[in-house]
N, C-alpha and C positions, 0 to 999 in steps of 0.2 A: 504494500500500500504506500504511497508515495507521499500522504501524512500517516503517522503510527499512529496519533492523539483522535483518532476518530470516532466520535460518540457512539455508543453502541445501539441509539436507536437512531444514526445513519445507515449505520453499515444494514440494518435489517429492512431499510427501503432500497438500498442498491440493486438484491436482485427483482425490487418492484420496478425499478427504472429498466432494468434490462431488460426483462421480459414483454415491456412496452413497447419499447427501441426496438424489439425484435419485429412483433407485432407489425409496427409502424413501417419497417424495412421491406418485410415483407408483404404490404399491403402499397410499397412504391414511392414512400415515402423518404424525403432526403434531407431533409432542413426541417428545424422544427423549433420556433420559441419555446421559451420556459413557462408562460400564462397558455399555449396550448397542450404543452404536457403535462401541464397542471389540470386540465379539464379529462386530460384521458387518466390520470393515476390516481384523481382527485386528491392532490396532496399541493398547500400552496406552492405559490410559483417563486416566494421568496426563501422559503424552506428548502424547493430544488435546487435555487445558485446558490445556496447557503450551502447544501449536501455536496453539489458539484465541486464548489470550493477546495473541498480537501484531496481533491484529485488533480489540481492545476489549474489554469487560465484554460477553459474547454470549450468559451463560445465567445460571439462577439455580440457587441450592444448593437441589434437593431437588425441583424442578421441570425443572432438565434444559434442554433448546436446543429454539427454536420451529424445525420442520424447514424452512420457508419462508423465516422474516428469512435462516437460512445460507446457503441456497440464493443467496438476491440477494445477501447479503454475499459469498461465493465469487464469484460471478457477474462481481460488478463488480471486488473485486480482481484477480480473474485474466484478465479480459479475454473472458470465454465466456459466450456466448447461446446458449442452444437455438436458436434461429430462424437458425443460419447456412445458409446456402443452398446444399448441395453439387452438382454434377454428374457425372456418370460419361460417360467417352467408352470403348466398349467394353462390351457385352451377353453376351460371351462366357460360355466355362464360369466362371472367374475375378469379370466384370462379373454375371453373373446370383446368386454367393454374394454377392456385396457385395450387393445390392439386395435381398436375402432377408432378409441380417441387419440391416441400415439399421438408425435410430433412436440408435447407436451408445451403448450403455445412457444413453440421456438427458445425453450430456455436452454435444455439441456441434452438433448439429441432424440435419440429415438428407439424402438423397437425393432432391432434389425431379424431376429427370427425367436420364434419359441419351440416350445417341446412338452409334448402330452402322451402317457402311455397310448392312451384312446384310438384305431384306428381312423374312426371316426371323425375326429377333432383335426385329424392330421389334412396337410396339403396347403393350400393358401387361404386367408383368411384376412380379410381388409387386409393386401396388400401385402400380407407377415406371412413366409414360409413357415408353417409348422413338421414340425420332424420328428420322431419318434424320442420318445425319450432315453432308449438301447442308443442312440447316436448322436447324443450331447458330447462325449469325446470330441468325435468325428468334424461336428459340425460345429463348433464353436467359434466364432469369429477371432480372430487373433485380434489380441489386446482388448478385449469386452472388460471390465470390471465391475459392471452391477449386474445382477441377479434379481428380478421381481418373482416372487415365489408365493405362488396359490394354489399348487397341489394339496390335495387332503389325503394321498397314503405314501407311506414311508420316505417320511420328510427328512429324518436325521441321516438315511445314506444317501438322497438327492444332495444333501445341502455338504457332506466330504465329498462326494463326486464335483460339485460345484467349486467348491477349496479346493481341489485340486487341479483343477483347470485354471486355477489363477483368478476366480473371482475374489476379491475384497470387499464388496459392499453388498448386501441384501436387505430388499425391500418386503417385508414377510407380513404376510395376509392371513397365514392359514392357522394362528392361534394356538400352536403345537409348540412343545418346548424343544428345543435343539441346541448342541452343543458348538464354536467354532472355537479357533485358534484367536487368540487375543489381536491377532492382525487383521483382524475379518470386521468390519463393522455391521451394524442393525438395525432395520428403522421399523419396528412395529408398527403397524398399522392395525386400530384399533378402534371400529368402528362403534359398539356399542358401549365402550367407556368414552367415548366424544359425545356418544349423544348423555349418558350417564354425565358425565359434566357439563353439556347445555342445561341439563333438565334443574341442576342444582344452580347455576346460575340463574336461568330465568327464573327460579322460584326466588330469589334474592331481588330480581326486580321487579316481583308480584308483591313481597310482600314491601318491597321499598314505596311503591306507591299507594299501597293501601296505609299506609302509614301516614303518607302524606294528606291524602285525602282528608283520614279523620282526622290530623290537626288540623286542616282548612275549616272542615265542618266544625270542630273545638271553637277554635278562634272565631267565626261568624258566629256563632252559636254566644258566643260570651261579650261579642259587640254588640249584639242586638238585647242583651239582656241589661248590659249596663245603660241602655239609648231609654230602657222603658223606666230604667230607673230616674 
């Protein structure tokens, strides 16, 4: 990072500006002020040259940001390539929406093939060769290192056969406890404890506003009774 001292609720809008810039890039876009990337991230536009700021002198006054130089300037500070090379083990109903929506709005690369025991499930499928799972060796794109995993049987030899092809990262769906090598990273995905912590939030701002309510009603209630006095 080209400043060190960068707030850390910057750096967690950066990859919001990326993913924008990409957006935008891909939609043909080449120049873009800071009051109209502010209407598409919804984030002010004085808070964007503020953020910009700790990256360099990155646009001019009255001409706005080349949508490109940011893109590679993001790019590199944050450590993100399009051309990451994802794979999915799992075609399932779950593996077949991921592979539909792929491309993952232009931030991080893509689904280049999966792998399903299922013959079924196997052949192309939006776009994503699927292959037997017997020819994950075989088929492995050289240099892949994430792993999206939504298999639901025998996940602990899927995920050494995976470690052993050189994945380090996995994206795990399937709820199942499994072992990796402390080099391996893990990103649960867990949908019914997200919504289990909406459901405890929003009851925080049910009962925040029943709260409020009855002091309104309090206080009207105790103006009107001192007016009759």
């Amino acid at each position: 990072m080209t400043n060190k001292n960068v707030p850390k609720a910057t750096l967690q809008r950066y990859p919001i500006y990326l993913k924008a810039l990409r957006k935008l890039a891909n939609s043909g876009v080449e120049r873009i002020l800071s009051k109209e990337l502010s209407e598409y991230v919804n984030i002010e536009s004085t808070t964007i040259r503020r953020d910009f700021s700790f990256l360099g002198n990155l646009g001019k006054q009255g001409y706005g940001y080349d949508v490109k130089s940011l893109i590679d300037i993001f790019s590199k500070e944050l450590g993100l390539e399009f051309d990451e090379k994802i794979i999915l083990i799992g075609a399932g109903n779950l593996g077949r929406a991921l592979m539909k929506y792929n491309k993952w709005n232009y931030v991080v690369g893509e689904i280049t093939c999966a792998f399903d025991i299922s013959a079924d499930r196997q052949g192309v499928r939006f776009g994503v060769p699927v292959y037997d799972l017997a020819e994950l060796e075989e088929r492995m794109p050289q240099g892949c290192r994430i792993a999206i995993l939504t298999a639901s049987s025998d996940i602990q030899a899927t995920v050494d056969r995976l470690v052993q092809c050189g994945i380090t990262g996995i994206v795990d769906f399937t709820h199942e406890h499994f072992q990796v090598p402390k080099s391996v990273a893990i990103k649960t995905i867990d949908v019914v404890s997200s919504i289990q912590e909406l459901v405890f939030e929003t009851n925080k701002f049910d009962n925040r506003r029943w709260n409020e309510s009855h002091i309104s009603i309090h206080i009207a209630t105790s103006w009107r009774w001192k007016m009759k006095r």
